[in-house]
mmJSON file of the N, C-alpha and C atoms, coordinates in Angstrom:
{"data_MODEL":{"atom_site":{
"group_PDB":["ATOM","ATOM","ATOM","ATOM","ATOM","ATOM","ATOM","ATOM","ATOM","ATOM","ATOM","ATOM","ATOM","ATOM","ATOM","ATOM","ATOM","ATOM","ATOM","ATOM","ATOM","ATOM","ATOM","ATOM","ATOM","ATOM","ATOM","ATOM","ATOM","ATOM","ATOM","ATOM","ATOM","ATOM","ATOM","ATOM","ATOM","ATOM","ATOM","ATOM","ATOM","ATOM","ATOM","ATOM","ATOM","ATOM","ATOM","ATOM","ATOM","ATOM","ATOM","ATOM","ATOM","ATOM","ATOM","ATOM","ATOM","ATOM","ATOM","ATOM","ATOM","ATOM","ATOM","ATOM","ATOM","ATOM","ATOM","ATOM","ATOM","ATOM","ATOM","ATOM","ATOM","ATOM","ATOM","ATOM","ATOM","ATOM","ATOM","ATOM","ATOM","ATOM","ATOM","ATOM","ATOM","ATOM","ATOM","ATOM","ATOM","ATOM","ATOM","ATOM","ATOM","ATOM","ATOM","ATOM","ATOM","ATOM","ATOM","ATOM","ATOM","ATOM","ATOM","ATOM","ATOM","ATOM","ATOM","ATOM","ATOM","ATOM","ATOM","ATOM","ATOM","ATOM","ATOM","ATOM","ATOM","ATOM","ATOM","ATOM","ATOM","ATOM","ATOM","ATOM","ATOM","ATOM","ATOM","ATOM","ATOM","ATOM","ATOM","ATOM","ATOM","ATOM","ATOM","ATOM","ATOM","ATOM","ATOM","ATOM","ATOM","ATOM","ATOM","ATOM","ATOM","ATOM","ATOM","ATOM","ATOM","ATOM","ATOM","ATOM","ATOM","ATOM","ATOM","ATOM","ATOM","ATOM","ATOM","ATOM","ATOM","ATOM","ATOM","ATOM","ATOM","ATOM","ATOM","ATOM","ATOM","ATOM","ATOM","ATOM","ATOM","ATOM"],
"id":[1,2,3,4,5,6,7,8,9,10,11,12,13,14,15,16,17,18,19,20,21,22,23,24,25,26,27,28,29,30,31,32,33,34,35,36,37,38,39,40,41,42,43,44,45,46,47,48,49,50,51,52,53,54,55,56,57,58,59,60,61,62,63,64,65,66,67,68,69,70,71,72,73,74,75,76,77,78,79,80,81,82,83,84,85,86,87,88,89,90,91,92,93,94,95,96,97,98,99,100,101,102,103,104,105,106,107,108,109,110,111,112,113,114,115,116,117,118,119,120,121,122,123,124,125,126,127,128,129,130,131,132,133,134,135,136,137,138,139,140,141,142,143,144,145,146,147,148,149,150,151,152,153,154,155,156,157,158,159,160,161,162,163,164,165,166,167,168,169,170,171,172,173,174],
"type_symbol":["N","C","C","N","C","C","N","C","C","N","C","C","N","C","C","N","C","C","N","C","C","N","C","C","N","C","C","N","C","C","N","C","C","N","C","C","N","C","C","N","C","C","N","C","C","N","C","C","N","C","C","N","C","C","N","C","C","N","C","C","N","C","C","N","C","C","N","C","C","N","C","C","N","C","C","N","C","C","N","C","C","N","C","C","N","C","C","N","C","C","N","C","C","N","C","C","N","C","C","N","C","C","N","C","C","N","C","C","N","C","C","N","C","C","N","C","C","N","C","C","N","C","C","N","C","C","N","C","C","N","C","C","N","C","C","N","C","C","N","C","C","N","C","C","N","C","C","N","C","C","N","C","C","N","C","C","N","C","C","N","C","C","N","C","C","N","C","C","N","C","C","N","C","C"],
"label_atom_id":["N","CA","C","N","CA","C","N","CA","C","N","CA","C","N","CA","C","N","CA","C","N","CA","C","N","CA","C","N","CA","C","N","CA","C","N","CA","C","N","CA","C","N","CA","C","N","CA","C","N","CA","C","N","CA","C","N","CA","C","N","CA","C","N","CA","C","N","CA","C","N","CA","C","N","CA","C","N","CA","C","N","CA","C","N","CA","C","N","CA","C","N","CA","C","N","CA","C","N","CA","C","N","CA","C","N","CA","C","N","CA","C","N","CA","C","N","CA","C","N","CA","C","N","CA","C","N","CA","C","N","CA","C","N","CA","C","N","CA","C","N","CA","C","N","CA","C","N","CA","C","N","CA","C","N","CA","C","N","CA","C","N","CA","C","N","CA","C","N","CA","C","N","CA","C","N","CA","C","N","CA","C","N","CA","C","N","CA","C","N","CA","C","N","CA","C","N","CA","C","N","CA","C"],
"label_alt_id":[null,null,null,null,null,null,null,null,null,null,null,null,null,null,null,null,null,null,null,null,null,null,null,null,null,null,null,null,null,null,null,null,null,null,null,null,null,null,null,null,null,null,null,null,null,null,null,null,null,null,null,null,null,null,null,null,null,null,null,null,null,null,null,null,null,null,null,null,null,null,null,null,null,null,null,null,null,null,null,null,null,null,null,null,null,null,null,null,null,null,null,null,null,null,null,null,null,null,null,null,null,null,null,null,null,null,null,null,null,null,null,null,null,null,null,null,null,null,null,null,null,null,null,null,null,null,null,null,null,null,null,null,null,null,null,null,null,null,null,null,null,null,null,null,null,null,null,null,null,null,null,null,null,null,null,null,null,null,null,null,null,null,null,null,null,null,null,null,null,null,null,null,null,null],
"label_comp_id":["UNK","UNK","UNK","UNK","UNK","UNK","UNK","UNK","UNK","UNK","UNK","UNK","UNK","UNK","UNK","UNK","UNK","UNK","UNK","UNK","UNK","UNK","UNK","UNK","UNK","UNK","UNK","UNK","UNK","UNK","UNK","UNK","UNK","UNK","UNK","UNK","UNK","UNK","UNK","UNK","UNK","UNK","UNK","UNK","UNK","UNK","UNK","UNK","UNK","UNK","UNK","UNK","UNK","UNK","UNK","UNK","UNK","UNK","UNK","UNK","UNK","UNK","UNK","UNK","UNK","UNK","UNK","UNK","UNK","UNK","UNK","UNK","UNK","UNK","UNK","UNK","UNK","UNK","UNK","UNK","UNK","UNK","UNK","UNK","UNK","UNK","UNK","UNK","UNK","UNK","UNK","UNK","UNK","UNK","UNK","UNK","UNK","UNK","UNK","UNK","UNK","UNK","UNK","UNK","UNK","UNK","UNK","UNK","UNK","UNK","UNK","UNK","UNK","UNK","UNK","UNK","UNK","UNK","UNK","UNK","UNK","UNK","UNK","UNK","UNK","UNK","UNK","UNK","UNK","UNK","UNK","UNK","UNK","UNK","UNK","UNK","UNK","UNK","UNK","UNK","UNK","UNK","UNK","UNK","UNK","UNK","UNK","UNK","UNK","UNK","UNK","UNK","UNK","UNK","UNK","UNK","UNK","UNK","UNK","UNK","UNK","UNK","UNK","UNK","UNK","UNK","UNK","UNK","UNK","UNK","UNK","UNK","UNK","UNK"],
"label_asym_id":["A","A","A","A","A","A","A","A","A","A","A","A","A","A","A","A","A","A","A","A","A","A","A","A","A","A","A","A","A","A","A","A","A","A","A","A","A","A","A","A","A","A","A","A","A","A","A","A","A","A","A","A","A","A","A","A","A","A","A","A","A","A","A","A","A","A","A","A","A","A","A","A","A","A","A","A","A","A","A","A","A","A","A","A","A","A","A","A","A","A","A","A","A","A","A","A","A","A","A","A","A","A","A","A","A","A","A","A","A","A","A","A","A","A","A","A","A","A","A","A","A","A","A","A","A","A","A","A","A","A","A","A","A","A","A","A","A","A","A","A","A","A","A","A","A","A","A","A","A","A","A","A","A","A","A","A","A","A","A","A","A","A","A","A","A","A","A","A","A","A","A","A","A","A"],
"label_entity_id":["1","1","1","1","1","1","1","1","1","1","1","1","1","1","1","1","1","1","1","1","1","1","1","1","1","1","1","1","1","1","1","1","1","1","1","1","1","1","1","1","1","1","1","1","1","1","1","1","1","1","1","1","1","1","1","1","1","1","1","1","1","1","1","1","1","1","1","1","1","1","1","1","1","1","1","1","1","1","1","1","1","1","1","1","1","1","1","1","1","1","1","1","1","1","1","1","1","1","1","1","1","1","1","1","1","1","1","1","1","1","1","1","1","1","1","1","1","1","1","1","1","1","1","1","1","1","1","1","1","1","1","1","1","1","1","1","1","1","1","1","1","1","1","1","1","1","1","1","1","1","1","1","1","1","1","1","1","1","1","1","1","1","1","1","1","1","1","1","1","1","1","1","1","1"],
"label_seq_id":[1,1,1,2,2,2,3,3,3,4,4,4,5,5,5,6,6,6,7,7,7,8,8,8,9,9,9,10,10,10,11,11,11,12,12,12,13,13,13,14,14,14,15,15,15,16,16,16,17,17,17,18,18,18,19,19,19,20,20,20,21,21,21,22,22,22,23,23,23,24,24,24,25,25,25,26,26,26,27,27,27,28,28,28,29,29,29,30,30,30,31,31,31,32,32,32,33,33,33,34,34,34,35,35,35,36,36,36,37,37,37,38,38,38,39,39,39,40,40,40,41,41,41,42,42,42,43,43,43,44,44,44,45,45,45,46,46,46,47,47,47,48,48,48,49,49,49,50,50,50,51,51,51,52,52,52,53,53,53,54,54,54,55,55,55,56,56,56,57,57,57,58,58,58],
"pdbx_PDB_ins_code":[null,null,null,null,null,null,null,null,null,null,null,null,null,null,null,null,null,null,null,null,null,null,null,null,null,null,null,null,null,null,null,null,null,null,null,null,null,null,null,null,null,null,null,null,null,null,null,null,null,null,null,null,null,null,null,null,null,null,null,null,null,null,null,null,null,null,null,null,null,null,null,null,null,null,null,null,null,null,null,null,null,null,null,null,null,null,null,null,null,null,null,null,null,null,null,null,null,null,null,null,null,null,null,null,null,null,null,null,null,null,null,null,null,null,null,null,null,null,null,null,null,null,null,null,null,null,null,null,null,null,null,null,null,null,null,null,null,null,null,null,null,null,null,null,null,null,null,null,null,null,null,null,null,null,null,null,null,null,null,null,null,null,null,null,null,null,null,null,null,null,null,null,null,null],
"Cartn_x":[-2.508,-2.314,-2.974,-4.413,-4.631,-4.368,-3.515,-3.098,-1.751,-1.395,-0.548,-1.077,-2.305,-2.687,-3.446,-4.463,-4.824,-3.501,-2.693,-1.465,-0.77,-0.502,-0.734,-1.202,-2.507,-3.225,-3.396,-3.267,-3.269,-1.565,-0.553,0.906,0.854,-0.426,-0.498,-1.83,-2.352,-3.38,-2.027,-1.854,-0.567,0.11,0.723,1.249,0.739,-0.55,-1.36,-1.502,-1.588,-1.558,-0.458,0.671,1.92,2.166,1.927,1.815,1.433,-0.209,-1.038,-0.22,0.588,0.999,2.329,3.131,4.424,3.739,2.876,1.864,1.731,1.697,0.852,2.28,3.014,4.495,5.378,4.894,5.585,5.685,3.906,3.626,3.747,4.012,4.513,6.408,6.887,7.991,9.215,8.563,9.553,10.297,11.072,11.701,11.944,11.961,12.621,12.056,10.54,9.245,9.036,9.211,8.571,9.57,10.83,11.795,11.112,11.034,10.758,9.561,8.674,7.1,7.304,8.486,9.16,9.486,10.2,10.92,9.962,8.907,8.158,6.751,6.637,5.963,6.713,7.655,8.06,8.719,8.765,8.517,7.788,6.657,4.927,4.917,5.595,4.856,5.453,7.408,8.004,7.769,7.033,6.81,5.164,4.416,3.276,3.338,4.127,4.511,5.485,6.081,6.7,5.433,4.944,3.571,2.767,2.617,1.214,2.256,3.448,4.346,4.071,4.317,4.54,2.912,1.631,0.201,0.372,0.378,0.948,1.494,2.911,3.339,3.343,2.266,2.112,1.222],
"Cartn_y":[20.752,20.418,19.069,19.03,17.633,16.71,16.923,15.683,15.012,15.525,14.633,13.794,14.36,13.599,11.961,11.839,11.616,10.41,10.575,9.791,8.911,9.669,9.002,8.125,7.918,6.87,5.835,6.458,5.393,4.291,5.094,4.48,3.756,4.271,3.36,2.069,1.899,0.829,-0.188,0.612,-0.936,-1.179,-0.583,-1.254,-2.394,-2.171,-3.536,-4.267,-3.951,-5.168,-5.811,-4.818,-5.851,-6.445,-6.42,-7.114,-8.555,-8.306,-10.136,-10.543,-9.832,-10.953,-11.453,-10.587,-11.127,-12.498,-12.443,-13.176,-14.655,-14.911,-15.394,-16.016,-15.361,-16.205,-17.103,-16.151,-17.234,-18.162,-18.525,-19.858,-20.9,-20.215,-20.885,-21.004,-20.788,-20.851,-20.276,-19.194,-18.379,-17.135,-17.487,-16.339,-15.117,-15.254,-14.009,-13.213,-13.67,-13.071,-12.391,-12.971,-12.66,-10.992,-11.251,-10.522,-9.069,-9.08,-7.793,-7.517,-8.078,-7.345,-6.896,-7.761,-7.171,-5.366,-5.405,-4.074,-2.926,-3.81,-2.81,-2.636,-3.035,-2.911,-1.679,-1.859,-1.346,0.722,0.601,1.234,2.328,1.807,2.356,2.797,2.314,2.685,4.042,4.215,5.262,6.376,6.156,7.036,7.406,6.656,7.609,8.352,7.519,8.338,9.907,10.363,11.325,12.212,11.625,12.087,13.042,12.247,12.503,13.563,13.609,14.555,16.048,15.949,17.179,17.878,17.158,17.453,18.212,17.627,18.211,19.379,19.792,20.442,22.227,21.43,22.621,23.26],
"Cartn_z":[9.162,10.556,10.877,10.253,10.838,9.885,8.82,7.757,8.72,9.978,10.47,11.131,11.833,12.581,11.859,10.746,9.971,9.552,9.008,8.583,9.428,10.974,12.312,12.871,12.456,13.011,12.261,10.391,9.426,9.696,10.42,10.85,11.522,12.841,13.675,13.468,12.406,12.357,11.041,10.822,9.584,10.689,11.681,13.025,13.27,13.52,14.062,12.866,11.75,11.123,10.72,10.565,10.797,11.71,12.836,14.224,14.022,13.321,13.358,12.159,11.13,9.763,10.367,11.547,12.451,13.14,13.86,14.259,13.312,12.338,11.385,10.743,10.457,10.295,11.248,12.523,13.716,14.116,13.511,14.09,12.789,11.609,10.174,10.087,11.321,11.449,10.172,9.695,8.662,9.441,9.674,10.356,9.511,7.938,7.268,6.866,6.521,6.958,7.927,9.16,10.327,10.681,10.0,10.736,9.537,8.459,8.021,8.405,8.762,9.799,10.824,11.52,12.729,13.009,11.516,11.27,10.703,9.73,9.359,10.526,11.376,12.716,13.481,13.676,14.625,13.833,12.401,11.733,11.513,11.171,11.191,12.861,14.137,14.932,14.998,15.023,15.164,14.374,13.103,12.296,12.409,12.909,13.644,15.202,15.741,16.885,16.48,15.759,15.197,14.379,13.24,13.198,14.433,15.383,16.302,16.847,17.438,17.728,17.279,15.711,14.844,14.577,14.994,14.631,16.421,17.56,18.632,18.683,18.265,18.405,17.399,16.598,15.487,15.724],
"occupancy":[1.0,1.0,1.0,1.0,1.0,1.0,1.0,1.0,1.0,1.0,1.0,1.0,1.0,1.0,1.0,1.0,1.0,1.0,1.0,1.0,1.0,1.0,1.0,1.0,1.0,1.0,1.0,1.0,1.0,1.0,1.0,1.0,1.0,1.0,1.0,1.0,1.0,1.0,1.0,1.0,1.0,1.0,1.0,1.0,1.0,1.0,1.0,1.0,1.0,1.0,1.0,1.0,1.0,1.0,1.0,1.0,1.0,1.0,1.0,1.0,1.0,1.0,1.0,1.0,1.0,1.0,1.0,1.0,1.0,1.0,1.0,1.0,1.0,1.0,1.0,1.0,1.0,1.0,1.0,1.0,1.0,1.0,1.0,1.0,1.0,1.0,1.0,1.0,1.0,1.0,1.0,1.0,1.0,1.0,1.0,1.0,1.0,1.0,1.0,1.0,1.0,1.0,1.0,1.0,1.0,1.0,1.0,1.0,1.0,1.0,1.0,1.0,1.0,1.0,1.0,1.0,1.0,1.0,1.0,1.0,1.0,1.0,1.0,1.0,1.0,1.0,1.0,1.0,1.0,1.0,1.0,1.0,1.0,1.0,1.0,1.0,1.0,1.0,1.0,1.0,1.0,1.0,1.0,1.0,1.0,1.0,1.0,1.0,1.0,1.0,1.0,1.0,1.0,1.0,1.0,1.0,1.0,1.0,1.0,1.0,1.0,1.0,1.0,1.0,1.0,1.0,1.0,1.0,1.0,1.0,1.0,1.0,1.0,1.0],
"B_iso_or_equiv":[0.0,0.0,0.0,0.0,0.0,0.0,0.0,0.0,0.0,0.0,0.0,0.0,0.0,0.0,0.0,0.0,0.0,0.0,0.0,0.0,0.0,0.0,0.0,0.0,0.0,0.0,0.0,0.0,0.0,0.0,0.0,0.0,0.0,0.0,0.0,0.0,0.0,0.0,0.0,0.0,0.0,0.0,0.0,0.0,0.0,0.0,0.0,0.0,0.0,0.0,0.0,0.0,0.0,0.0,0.0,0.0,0.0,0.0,0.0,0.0,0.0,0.0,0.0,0.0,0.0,0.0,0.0,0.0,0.0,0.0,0.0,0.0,0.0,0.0,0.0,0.0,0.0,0.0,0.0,0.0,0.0,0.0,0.0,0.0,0.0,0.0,0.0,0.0,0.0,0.0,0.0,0.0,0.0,0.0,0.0,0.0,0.0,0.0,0.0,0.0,0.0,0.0,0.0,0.0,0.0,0.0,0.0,0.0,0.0,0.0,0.0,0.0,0.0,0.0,0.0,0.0,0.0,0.0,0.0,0.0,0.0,0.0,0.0,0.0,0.0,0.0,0.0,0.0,0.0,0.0,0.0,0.0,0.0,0.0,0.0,0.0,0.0,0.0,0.0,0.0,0.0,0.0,0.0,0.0,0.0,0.0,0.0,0.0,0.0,0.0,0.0,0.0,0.0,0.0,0.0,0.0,0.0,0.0,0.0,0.0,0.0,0.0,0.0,0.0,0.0,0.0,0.0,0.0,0.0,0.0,0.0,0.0,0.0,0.0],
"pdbx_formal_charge":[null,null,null,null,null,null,null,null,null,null,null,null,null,null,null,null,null,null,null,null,null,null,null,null,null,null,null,null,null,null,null,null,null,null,null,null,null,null,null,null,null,null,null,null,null,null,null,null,null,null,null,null,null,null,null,null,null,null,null,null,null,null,null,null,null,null,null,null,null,null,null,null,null,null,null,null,null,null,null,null,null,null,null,null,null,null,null,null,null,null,null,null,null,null,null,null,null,null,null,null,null,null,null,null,null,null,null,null,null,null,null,null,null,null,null,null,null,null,null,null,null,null,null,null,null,null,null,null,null,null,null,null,null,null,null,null,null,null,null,null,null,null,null,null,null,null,null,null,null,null,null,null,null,null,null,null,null,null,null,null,null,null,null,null,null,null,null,null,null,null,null,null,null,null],
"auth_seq_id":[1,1,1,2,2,2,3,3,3,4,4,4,5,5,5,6,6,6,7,7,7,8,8,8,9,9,9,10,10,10,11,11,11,12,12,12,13,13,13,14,14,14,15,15,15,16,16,16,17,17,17,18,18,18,19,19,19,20,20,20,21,21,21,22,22,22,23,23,23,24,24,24,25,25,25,26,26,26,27,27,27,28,28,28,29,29,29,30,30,30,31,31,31,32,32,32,33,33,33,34,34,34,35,35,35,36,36,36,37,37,37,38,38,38,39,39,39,40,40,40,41,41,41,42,42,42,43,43,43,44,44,44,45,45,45,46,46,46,47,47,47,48,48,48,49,49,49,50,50,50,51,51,51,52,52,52,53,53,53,54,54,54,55,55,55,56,56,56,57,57,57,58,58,58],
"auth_comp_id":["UNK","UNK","UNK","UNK","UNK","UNK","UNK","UNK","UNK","UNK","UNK","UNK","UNK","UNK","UNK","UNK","UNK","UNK","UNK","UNK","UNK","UNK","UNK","UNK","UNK","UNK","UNK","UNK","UNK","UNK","UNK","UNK","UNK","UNK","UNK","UNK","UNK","UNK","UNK","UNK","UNK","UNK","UNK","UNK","UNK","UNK","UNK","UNK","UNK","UNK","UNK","UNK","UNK","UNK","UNK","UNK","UNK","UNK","UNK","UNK","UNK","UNK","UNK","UNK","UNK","UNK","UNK","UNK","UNK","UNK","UNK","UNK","UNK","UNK","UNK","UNK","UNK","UNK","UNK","UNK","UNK","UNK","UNK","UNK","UNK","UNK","UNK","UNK","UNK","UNK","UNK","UNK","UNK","UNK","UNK","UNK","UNK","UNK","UNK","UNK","UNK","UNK","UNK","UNK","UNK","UNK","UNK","UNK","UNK","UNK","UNK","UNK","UNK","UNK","UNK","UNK","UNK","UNK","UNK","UNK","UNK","UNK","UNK","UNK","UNK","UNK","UNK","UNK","UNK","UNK","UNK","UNK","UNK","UNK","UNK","UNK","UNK","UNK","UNK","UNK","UNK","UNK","UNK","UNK","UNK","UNK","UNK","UNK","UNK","UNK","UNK","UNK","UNK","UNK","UNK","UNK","UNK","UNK","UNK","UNK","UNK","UNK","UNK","UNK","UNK","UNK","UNK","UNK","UNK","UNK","UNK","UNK","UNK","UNK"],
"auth_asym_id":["A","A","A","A","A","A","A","A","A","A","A","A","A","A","A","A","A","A","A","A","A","A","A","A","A","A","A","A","A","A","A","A","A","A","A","A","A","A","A","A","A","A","A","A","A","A","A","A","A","A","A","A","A","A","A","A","A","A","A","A","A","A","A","A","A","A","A","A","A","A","A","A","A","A","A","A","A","A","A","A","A","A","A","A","A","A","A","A","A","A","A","A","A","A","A","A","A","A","A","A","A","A","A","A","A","A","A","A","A","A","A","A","A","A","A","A","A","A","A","A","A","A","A","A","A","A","A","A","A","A","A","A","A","A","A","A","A","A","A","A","A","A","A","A","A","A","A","A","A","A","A","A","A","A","A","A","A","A","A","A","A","A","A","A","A","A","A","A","A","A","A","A","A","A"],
"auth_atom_id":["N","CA","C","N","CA","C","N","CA","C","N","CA","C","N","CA","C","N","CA","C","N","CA","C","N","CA","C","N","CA","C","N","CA","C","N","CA","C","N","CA","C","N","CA","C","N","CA","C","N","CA","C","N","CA","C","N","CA","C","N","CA","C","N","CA","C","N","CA","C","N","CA","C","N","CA","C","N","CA","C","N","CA","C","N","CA","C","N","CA","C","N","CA","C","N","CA","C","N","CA","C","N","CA","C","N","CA","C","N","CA","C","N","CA","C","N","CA","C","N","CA","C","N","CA","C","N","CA","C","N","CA","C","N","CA","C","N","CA","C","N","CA","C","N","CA","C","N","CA","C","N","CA","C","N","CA","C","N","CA","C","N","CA","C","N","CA","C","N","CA","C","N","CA","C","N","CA","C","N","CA","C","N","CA","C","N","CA","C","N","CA","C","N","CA","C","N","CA","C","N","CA","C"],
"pdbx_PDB_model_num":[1,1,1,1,1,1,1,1,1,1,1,1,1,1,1,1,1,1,1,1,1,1,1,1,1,1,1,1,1,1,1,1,1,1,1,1,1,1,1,1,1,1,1,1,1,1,1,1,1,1,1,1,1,1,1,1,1,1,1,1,1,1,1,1,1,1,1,1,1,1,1,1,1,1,1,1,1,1,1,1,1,1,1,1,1,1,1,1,1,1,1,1,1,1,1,1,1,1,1,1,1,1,1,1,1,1,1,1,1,1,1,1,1,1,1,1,1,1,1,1,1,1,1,1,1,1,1,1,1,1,1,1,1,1,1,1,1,1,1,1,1,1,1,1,1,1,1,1,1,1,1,1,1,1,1,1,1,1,1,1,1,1,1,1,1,1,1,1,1,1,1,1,1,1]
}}}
C-alpha cells in the first residue's frame, strides 16, 4: 500500500527535474531535447498522479 505512495513522489520529484533540464535546453535553443523533457515531464507527473490515486484509494 505505501509502495504507491513511495513511487509517487519519486514520479513526482523526476517531474521537477525534468522540468529544470526542459529549462536548461530552452535557453540552449534545442528544441528536440527540450520536446522529449517536455513529454517525459509531463509523464512522470500523470503517472504519479495515478500512483497517489491508487495508494488513496486502496
Amino acid at each position: 500500500m505505501t509502495g504507491y505512495l513511495v513511487y509517487s513522489i519519486y514520479c513526482y520529484i523526476a517531474s521537477l527535474i525534468s522540468w529544470r533540464i526542459e529549462k536548461l535546453f530552452e535557453k540552449q535553443n534545442d528544441e528536440q531535447k527540450k520536446k522529449i523533457f517536455f513529454i517525459l515531464k509531463h509523464a512522470f507527473r500523470v503517472t504519479g498522479t495515478v500512483l497517489l490515486l491508487a495508494h488513496l484509494l486502496s
